[in-house]
C-alpha positions in Angstrom: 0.0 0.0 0.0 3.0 2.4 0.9 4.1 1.9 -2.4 1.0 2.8 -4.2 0.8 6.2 -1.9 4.5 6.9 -3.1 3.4 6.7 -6.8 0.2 8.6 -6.1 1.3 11.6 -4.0 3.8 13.1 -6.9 1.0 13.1 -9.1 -1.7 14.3 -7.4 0.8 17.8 -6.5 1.5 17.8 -9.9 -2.0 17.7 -10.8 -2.7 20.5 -8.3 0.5 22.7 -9.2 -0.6 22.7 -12.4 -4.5 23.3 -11.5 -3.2 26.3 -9.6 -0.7 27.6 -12.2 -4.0 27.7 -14.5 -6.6 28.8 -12.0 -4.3 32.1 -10.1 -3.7 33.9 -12.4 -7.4 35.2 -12.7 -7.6 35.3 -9.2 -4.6 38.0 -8.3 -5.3 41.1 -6.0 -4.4 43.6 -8.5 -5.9 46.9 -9.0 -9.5 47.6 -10.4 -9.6 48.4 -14.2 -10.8 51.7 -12.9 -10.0 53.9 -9.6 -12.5 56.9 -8.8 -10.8 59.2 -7.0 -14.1 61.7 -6.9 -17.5 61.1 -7.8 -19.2 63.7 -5.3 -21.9 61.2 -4.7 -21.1 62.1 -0.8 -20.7 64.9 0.9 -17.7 63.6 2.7 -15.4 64.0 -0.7 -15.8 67.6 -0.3 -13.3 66.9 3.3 -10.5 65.7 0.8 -10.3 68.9 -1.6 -8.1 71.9 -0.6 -10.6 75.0 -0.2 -9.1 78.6 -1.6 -10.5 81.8 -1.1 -12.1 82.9 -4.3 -13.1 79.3 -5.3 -16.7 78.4 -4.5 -17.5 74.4 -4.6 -21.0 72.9 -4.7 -22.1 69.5 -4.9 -24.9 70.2 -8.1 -27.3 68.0 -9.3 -26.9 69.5 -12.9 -24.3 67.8 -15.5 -23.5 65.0 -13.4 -22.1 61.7 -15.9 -21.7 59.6 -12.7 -24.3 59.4 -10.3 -26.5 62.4 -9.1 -24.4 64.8 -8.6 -21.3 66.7 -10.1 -19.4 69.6 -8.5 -19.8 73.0 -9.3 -16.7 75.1 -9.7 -16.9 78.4 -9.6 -13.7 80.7 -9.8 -13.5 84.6 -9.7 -11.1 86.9 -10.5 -7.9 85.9 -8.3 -4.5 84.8 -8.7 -5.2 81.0 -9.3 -8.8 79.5 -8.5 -10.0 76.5 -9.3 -10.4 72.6 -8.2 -7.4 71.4 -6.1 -7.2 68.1 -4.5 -6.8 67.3 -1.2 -3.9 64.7 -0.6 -4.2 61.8 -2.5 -4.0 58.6 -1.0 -3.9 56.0 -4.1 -1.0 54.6 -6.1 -1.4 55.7 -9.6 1.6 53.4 -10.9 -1.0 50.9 -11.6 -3.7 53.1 -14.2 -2.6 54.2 -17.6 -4.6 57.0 -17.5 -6.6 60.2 -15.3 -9.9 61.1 -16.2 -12.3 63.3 -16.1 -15.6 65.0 -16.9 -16.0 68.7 -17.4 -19.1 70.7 -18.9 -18.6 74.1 -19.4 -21.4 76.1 -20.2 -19.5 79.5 -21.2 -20.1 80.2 -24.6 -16.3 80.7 -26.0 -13.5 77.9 -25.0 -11.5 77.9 -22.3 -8.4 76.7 -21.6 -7.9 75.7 -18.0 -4.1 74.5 -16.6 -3.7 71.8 -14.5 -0.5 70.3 -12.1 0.3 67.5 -10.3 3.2 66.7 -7.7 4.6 64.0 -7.0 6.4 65.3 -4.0 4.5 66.4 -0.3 6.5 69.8 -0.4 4.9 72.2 -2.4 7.6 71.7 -5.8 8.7 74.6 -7.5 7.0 75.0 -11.3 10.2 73.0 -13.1 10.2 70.2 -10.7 6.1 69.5 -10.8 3.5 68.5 -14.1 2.3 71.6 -15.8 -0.2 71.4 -18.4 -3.3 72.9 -20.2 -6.4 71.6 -21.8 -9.2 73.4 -24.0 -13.1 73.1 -22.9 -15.4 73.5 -25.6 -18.7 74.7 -24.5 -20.5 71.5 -23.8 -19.3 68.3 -22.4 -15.9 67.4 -22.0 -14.3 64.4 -21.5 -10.9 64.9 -20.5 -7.8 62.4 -20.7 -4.5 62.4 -19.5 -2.5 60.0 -20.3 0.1 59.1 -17.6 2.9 57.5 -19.0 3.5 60.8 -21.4 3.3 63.6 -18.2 6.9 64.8 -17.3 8.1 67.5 -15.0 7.9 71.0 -16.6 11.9 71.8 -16.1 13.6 68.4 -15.6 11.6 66.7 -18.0 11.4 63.8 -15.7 8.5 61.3 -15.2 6.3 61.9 -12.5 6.3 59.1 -9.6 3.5 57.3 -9.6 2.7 55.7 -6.8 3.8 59.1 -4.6 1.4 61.5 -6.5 0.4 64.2 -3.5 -2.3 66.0 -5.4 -3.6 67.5 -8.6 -5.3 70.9 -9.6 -7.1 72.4 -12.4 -6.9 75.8 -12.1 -7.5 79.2 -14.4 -4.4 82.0 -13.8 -5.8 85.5 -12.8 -9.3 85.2 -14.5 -10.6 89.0 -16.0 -14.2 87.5 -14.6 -16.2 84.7 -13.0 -15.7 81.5 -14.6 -18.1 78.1 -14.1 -17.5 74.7 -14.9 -19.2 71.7 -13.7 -16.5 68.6 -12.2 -17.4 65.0 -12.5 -16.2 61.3 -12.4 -12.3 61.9 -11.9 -10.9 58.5 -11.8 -7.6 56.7 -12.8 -8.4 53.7 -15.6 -6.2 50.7 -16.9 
């Protein structure tokens, strides 16, 4: 009998190694396809972004592409208004991309800038992503693809899975501005 359980045993872990090799893989903890990162469903989210005088935020029931509600953004003339992030808790290193959902309902574009730091100490402009982005009256969907974003002076890619926060902002507007904020999440 001790013989048979000799010749038995090998095969069976063999059977269940390769069971395993075949079954694992679709079972692995990795990242969802997609990461929301704000949705404004709650009112809580509104605790995680960075409030600046002449920026008003309000959860809004209008243009909302996820859920009920979308956030209302509205900047007046200032030095830099506009949404900022509070500090962001996620590894991005895992998404290919940050997205986002903007109506505008101005009736000429606009062209808002936005910047994200990798680093918790406030980086100066050539050490830090600096960008811009055209709204069209209308919906927006807005993509930035993460792979391509490099530091504005060093040229060098941001780190991923240390991103501190994010901003879209208008410099020194001439007048109120409005926009309407939904859905910003990081996708595969």
């Amino acid at each position: 009998m001790r013989n048979h359980e000799q010749k038995i045993r090998p095969r069976a872990i063999t059977a269940l190694v390769i069971l395993l090799t075949v079954i694992m893989p679709g079972c692995r903890l990795d990242s969802p396809p997609q990461l929301v990162l704000y949705h404004f469903e709650n009112e809580n989210e509104l605790d995680n972004i960075s409030w600046n005088c002449r920026t008003f935020y309000a959860r809004d029931k209008s243009f909302a592409t996820e859920g009920n509600f979308s956030l209302k953004v509205e900047m007046y003339p200032s030095s830099y208004p506009g949404f900022k992030s509070g500090k962001m808790e996620h590894n991005w290193s895992q998404y290919r991309c940050l997205n986002m959902d903007i109506h505008y309902p101005g009736p000429e574009p606009l062209r808002l800038a936005y910047r994200i730091d990798d680093r918790h100490d406030n980086p100066d402009y050539d050490d830090r992503v600096n960008g811009s982005f055209t709204l069209l009256p209308g919906a927006n969907p807005v993509t930035l693809d993460l792979a391509e974003l490099r530091t504005s002076g060093t040229r060098r890619p941001l780190i991923l899975s240390h991103i501190d926060k994010f901003c879209i902002f208008l410099g020194h507007p001439e007048q109120p501005v409005t926009f309407f904020l939904d859905n910003i999440r990081l996708e595969k």
